[in-house]
C-alpha positions in Angstrom: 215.5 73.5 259.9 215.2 75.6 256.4 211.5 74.6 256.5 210.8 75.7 259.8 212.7 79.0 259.5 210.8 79.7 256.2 207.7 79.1 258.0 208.6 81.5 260.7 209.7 84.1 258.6 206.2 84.0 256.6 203.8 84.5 259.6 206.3 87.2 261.7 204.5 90.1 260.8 201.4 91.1 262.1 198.8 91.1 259.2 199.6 87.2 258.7 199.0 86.1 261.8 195.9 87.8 261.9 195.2 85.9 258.6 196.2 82.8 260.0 193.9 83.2 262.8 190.6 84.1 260.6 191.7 81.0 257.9 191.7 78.3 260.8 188.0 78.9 260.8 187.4 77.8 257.6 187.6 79.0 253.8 187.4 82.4 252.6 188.1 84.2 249.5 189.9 87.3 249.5 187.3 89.8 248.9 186.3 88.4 252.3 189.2 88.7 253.9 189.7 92.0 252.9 187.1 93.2 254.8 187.7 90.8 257.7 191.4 92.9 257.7 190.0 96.4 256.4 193.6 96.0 254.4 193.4 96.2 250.6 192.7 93.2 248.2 196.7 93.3 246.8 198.3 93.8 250.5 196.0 90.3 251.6 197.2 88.7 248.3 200.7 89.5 249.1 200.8 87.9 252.1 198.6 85.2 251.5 201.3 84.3 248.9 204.0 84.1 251.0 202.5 82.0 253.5 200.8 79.6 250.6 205.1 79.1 249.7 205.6 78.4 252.9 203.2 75.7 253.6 201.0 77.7 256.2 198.2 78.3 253.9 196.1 75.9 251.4 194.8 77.8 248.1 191.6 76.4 246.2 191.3 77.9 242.9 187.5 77.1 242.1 186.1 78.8 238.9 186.5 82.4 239.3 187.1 82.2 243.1 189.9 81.1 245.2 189.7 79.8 248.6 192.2 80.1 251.0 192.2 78.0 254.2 194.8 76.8 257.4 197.1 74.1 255.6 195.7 70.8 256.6 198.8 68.8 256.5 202.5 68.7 257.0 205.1 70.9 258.3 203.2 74.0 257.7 200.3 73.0 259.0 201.5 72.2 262.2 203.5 75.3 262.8 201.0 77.2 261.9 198.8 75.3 264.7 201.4 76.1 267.3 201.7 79.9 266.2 197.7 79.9 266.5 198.0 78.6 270.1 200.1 81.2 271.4 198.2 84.2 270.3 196.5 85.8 273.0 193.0 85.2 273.1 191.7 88.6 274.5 193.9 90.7 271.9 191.8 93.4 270.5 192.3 93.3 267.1 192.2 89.6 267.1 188.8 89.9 268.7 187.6 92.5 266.0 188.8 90.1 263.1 186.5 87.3 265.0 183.6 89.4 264.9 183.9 90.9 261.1 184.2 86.9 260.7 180.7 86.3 262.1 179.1 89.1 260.0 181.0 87.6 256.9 179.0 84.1 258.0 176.0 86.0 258.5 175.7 88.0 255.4 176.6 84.8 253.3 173.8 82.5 255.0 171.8 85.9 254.7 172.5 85.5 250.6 171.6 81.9 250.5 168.9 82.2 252.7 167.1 85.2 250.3 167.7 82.7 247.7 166.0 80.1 249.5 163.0 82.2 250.5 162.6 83.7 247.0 162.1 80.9 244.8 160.6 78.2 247.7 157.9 77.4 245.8 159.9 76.7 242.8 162.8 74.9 244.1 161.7 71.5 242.6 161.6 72.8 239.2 164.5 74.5 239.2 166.6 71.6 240.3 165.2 69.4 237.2 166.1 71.9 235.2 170.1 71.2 236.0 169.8 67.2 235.9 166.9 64.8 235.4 164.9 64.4 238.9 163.7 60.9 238.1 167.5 59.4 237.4 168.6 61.0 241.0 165.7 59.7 242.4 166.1 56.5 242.0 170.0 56.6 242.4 168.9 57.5 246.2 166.3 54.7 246.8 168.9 52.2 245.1 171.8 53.3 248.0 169.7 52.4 250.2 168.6 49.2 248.9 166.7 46.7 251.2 167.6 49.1 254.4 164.3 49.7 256.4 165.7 52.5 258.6 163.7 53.1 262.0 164.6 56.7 261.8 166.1 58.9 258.9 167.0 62.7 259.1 167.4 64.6 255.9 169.4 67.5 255.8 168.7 70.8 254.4 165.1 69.4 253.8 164.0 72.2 251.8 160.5 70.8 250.1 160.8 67.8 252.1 160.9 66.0 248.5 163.6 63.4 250.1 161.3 62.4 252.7 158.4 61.8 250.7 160.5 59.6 248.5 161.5 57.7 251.5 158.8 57.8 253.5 157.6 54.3 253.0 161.2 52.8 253.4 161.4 54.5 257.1 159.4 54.5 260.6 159.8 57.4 261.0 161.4 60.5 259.6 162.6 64.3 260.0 163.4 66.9 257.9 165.7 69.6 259.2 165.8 73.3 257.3 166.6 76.7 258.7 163.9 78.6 256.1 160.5 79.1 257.2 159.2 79.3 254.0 160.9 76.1 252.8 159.2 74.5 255.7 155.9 75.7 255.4 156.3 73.6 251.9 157.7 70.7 253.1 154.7 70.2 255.8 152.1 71.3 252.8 153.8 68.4 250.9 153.6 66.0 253.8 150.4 66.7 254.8 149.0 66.4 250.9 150.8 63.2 251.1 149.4 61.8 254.8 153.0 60.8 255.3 152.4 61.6 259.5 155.3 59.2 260.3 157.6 62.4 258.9 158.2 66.0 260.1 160.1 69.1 259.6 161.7 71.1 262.2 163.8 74.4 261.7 167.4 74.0 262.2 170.9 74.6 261.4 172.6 71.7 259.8 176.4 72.2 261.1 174.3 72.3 265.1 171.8 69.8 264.8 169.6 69.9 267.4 169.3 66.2 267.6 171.5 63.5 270.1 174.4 61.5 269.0 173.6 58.4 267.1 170.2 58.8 267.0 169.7 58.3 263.5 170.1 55.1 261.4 170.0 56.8 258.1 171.2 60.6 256.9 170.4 62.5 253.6 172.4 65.0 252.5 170.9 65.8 249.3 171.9 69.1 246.8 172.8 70.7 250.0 176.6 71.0 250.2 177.3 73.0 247.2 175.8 76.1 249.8 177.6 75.5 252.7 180.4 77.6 253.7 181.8 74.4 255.6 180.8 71.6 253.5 183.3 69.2 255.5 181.7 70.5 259.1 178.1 69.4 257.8 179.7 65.7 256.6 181.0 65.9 260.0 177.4 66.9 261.8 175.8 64.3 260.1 178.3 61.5 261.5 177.9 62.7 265.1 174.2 61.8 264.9 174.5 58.8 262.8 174.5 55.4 264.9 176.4 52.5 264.3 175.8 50.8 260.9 173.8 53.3 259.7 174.0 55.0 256.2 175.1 58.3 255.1 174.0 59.4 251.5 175.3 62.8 249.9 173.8 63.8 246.6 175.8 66.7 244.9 177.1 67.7 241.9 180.7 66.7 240.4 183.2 69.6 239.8 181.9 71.7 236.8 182.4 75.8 235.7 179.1 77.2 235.4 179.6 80.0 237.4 175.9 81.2 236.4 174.9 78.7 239.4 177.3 80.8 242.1 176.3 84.5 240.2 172.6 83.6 239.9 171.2 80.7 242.7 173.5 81.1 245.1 175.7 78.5 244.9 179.0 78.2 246.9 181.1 75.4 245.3 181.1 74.5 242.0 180.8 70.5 242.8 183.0 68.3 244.6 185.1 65.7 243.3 185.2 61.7 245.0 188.6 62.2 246.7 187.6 65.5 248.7 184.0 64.1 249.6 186.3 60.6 250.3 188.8 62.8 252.6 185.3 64.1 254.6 183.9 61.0 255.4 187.4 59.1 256.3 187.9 62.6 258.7 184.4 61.4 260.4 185.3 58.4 260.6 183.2 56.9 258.1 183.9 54.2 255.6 182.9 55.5 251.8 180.8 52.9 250.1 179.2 52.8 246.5 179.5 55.8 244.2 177.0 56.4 241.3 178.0 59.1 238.7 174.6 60.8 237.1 176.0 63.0 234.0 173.8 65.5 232.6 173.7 68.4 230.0 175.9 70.5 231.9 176.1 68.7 234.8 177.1 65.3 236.5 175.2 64.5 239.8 176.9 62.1 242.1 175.4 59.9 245.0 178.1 58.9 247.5 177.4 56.7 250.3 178.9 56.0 253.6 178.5 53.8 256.8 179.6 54.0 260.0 182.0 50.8 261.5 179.5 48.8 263.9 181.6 46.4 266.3 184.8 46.8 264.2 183.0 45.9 261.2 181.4 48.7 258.2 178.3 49.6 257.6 
């Protein structure tokens, strides 16, 4: 009883439901919700406190950031469900928040994407410089061991390097990537490689515009550490993978360079096993081998996946 009433007592007022409503979408920091809410950054704090005591709220402290999100388990989390599905769904304000949301989105895939289109020709080199490109390399080809998949999709392609590695281990291959200009490398790549059996097509990777289960291998590779979502793309990539295929994420570990967030863009600071573990058990996939690469600065980890195939894993 204490629990619930504590619960109620934290989202009766009107700014936190509004917050409540903007956080079940996924994370955001509180610079971003303070101009989802127009309200200033200590009012948002407040509140957000009171609702993190209270169980409604998860809070992420990442580096210099903090994510907030809808609490994804227990008592909280449930009210906080049914409080979302009794506010009304054509209330103005609540349809203002949504649409300051979308812009939010849009001017952080705008960010990433400038990124993206800036340094395109360079993007190989630059990732060598944070780990060594051989070691990952062959990480990659070793998860997928004597696999001979009849079709792969890579994720967040970029120079297509992933399916050039690949491309004599698959029948055939695409490589999806929302940038123009990191496609028009990827096909110069392929074609300077006569790897025909593998394309590129423009898309985004959390709405693949591809069929369910109609790949037998996914690639996720130093793509999640951009993503707003990185548990919706996990999820994306498991709607498309068929029955005993194979998932493989390459990423970085948690670190603290922030220079990587200030300066290339990046959105998470790595990701530890037990919160990639907690993806892939949400989409119902069953975590395999993990490899830890450390660098430098900087640990690269592969993390594999299969998906259960007549009650039995991949």
């Amino acid at each position: 009883m204490d629990t619930l009433l504590t619960g109620l007592r934290a989202a009766a007022e009107p700014t936190r439901l509004r917050l409540l409503h903007v956080l079940a979408e996924g994370d955001l920091t509180v610079t971003e919700l303070t101009r989802i809410l127009g309200q200033s950054q200590p009012r948002v704090s407040r509140h957000l406190k009171l609702m993190c005591d209270a169980g409604l709220v998860d809070r992420f402290p990442e580096g210099a950031w903090v994510f907030h999100r809808l609490a994804a388990r227990g008592a909280g989390a449930a009210l906080a469900h049914h409080l979302l599905d009794l506010l009304p769904s054509d209330d103005p304000i609540l349809a203002l928040d949504r649409q300051r949301l979308t812009e939010t989105r849009t001017a952080r895939a705008e960010k990433a994407q400038s990124y993206f289109s800036a340094n395109a020709s360079r993007w190989d080199r630059m990732r060598s410089l944070h780990v060594d490109e051989a070691e990952v390399e062959a990480a990659l080809l070793a998860a997928f061991g004597d696999r001979h998949p009849h079709e792969l999709v890579d994720l967040g392609t970029g120079t297509g390097r992933v399916l050039e590695l690949l491309a004599s281990r698959v029948d055939h291959a695409v490589g999806i990537d929302m940038s123009r200009e990191m496609l028009a490398v990827a096909r110069a790549n392929l074609d300077r490689a006569a790897l025909s059996h593998c394309m590129v097509r423009q898309g985004d990777i959390t709405q693949l515009p591809l069929p369910d289960l109609s790949a037998d291998a996914v690639t996720i590779h130093q793509v999640l550490h951009y993503a707003a979502e990185p548990a919706r793309v996990v999820a994306e990539a498991a709607r498309i993978l068929a029955p005993g295929g194979l998932m493989v994420i390459v990423d970085f570990a948690p670190h603290e360079l922030e220079v990587l967030r200030d300066q290339h863009a990046h959105r998470r600071l790595g990701f530890s096993d037990s919160e990639v573990a907690g993806w892939l058990a949400a989409a119902n996939l069953e975590p395999g081998l993990i490899t830890h690469l450390p660098g430098q600065s900087l640990t690269v980890t592969v993390w594999t996946a299969g998906k259960h195939h007549r009650g039995v894993s991949a």
